[in-house]
N, C-alpha and C positions, 0 to 999 in steps of 0.2 A: 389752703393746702399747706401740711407742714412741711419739713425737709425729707422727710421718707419717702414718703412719696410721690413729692417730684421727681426723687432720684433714681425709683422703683420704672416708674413711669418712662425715663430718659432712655433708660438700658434696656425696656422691654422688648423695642425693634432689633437691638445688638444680639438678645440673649432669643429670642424667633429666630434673624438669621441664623444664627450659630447651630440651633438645632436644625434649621430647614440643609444646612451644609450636610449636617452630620448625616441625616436621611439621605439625602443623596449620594453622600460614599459609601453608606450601607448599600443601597439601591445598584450602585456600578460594581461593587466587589461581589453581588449578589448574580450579575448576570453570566449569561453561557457565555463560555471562553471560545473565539472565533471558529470558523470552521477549518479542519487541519486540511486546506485547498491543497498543498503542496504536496501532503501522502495519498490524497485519493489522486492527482495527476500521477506521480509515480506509480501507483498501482494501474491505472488506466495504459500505462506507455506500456510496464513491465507485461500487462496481460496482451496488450496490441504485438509486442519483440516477439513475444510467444507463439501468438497465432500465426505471423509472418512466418516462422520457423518451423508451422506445422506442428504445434506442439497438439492438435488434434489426435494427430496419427500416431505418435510416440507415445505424449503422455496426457493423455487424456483427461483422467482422474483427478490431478495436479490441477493441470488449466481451470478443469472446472469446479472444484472447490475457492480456485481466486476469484472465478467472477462470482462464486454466491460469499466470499467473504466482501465483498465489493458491494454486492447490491446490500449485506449488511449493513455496512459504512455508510451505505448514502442512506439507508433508512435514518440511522441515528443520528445521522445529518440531521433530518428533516423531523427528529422528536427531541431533536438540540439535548444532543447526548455526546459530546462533542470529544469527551475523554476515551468513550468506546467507538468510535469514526474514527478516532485515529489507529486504534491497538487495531481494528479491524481492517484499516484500508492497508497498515503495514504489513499482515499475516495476507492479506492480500499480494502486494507484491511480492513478499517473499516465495508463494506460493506458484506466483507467475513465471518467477526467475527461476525456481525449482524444475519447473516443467520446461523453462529452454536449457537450463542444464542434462536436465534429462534427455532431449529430444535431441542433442548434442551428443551425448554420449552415445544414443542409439544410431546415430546418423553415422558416428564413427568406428562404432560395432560392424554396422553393416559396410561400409568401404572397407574395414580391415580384413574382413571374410571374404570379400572381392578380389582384394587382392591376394591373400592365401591361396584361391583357388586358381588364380591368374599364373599364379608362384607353381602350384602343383601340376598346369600345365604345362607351360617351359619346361620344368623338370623333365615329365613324360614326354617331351616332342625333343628333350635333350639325350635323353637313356635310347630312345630309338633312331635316331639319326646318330648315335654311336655306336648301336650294333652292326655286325658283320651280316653285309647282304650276299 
């Protein structure tokens, strides 16, 4: 055996590792990036704060656009689409917290009309217990 190719031979295990490396950082840079666990729990609470609040009866529409942005997200979950779970569990919460703002504003719509009306009775029970009997 001359000197080549013992030396050929020496480094053949060196120059295998080094590719068997290379495949495998290909391999890990190549896989789905974790599941965005922490935007589908925020959208999971944000659409639960909702319901608490009756966003049923105010804002309906809202609510339920978040949970079909919701069962979106967990689909892409589950087809390891992991960039669109996230965009979608966040239009999710957004859309949940839309609908307790909403259901907020209408909750204080209607107290404020309450008391208007509360307001225009004193008034009326004040102008007649001031006229002359």
């Amino acid at each position: 055996m001359n000197k080549t190719s013992r030396a050929n031979s020496s480094l053949r295990p060196f120059v295998t590792a080094g590719l068997m490396g290379l495949l495998m950082l290909l391999a890990a840079c190549a896989s789905a990036p974790p599941a965005p666990d922490s935007a589908l729990d925020a959208a999971r609470v944000a659409i639960s704060n909702a319901e608490k609040a009756d966003a049923n009866q105010f804002a309906g529409a809202e609510l339920g656009e978040a949970r079909e942005k919701l069962a979106l997200a967990d689909n892409a979950v589950r087809d390891e689409s992991m960039v669109l779970a996230e965009r979608f569990a966040q239009e999710s919460r957004v859309q949940a917290e839309l609908a307790s703002a909403r259901t907020e504003a209408a909750k204080a719509a209607a107290v404020n009309q309450e008391m208007e009306r509360g307001a225009d009775a004193l008034n009326e029970e004040m102008q007649r217990a001031g006229e002359p009997r």
